[in-house]
N, C-alpha and C positions, 0 to 999 in steps of 0.2 A: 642239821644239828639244832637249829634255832625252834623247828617244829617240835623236836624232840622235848627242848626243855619247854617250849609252851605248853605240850601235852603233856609232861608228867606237872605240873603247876597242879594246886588244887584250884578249885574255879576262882575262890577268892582271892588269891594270888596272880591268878590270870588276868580278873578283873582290874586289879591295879596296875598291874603291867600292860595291861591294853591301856588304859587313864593315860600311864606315861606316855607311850604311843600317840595317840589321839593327840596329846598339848606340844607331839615335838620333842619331845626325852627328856625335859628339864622339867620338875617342879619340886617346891619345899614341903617337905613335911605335911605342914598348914595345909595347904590348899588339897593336898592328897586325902586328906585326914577330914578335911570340911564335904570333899566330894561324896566320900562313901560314911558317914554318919549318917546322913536321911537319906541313901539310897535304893531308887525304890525295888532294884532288880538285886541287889549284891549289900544288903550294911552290912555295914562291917563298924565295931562298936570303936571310940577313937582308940580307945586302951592297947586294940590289936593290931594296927595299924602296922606298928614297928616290926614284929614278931610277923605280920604276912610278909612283909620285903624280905625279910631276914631268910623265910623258906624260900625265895625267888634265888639267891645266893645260892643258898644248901644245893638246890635242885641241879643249878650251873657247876658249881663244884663238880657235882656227880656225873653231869654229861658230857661239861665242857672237854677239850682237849689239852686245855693242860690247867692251873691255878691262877696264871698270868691272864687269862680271857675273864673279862672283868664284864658282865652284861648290865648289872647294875650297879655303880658305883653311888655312893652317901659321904656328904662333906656333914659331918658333926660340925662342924663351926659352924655354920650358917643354916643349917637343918635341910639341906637341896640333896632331890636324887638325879640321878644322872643316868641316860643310857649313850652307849656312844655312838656317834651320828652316822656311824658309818654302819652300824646295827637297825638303825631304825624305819630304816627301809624295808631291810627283809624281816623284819617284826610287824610292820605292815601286810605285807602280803599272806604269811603265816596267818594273823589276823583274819584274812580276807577266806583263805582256803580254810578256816576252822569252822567260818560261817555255813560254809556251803557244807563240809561234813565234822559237824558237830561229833560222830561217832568218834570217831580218833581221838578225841579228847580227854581225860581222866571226870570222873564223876563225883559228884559230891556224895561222899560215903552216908550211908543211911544211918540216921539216928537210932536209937534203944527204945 
C-alpha cells in the first residue's frame, strides 16, 4: 500500500515526501520549503510548497484503507509535518526499490 501511494504521487510530491524520509519524518514547513526553493533536481517555488503536501494527503485518502491512516500529518500551530514512525521505515525501503525501477512510478506529465 505505501508503494502504491508513492507511485501515484506526482514526482514533486514524491520528492518531499522522500525529504521527509531522509530528515527522520519530522520537519517545519521552513526548512521543507528552504530545501526545494534552489533545488536543483525538483524546485519547487515556496508558494507551492503547501498545496504539494496537501496532494500527499488527497493521494492517501484515495489508497489508504480507511480515513483514520494518517501518513502525513501537519500541526498548524507550529508549521511541522509529521510521518508516523512506524511508517518510516517502509517509506524507506519503497524509496530504495523506486530507485532500482524508476518505471513503476507516475511521470511528470508533459507540458503544452
Amino acid at each position: 500500500m505505501l508503494f502504491d501511494t508513492v507511485a501515484a504521487l506526482m514526482p514533486r510530491a514524491r520528492a518531499v515526501l522522500r525529504r521527509l524520509v531522509e530528515v527522520g519524518g519530522t520537519a517545519t514547513y521552513d526548512d521543507i520549503q528552504a530545501h526545494f526553493a534552489a533545488h536543483p533536481q525538483t524546485p519547487i517555488e515556496p508558494k507551492r510548497i503547501g498545496g504539494t503536501l496537501t496532494s500527499i494527503r488527497a493521494v492517501r485518502r484515495r489508497i489508504g484503507p480507511d480515513n483514520r491512516t494518517q501518513l502525513l500529518e501537519r500541526d498548524e500551530s507550529v508549521r511541522l509535518y509529521r510521518i508516523e514512525p512506524a511508517l518510516v521505515d517502509g517509506l524507506k525501503r519503497v524509496f530504495d526499490l523506486a530507485e532500482i525501477r524508476p518505471d513503476l512510478l507516475r511521470q511528470e506529465q508533459a507540458g503544452p
